[in-house]
N, C-alpha and C positions, 0 to 999 in steps of 0.2 A: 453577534456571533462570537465574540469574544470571550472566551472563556475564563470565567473568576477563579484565584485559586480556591481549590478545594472542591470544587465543581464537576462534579461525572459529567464524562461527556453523553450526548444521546445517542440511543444506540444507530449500526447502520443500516438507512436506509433501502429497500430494495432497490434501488435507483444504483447506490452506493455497492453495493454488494456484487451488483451485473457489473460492472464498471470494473470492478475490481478484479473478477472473474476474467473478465476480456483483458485486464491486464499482465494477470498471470500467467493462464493457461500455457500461452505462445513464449513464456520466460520459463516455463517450469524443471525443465531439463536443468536451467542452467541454476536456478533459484534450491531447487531441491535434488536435483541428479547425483551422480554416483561421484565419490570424489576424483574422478580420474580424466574431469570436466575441466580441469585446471580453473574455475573461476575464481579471482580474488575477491576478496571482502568488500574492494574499495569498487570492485564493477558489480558487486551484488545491491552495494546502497546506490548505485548509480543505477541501478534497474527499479528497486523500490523507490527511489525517490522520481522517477518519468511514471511510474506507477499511481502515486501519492498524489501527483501534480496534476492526473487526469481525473482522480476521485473530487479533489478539490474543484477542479472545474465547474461542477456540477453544482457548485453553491451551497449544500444543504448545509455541511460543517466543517472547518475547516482544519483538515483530519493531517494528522501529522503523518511520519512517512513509518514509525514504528508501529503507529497507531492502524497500519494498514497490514503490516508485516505482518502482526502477531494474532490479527481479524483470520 
């Protein structure tokens, strides 16, 4: 599962996608809300990455934490 450079990743899975969904949804206020949420950058990659860390659970590939952001 290790990725060679230069290597596209595969795309994600429906597995991946639900997962990802369930991790956002319930973060979205704070992830995408109005700027007067005071969130900082450093608790926004600290929600992407408890994010990142449940898609990877899942085994299929081992998806980095931008790599879910920007999904």
């Amino acid at each position: 599962m290790a990725r060679v450079s230069g290597e596209r990743a595969p795309s994600f899975s429906t597995e991946e996608l639900e997962k990802l969904m369930d991790g956002v949804l319930p973060q979205y206020t704070l992830l995408y809300g109005p700027p007067d949420k005071q969130v900082s950058a450093h608790q926004k990659k600290d929600i992407w990455r408890a994010i990142a860390k449940e898609v990877r659970a899942l085994g299929v590939y081992r998806r980095r934490n931008t790599q879910c952001r920007k999904r």
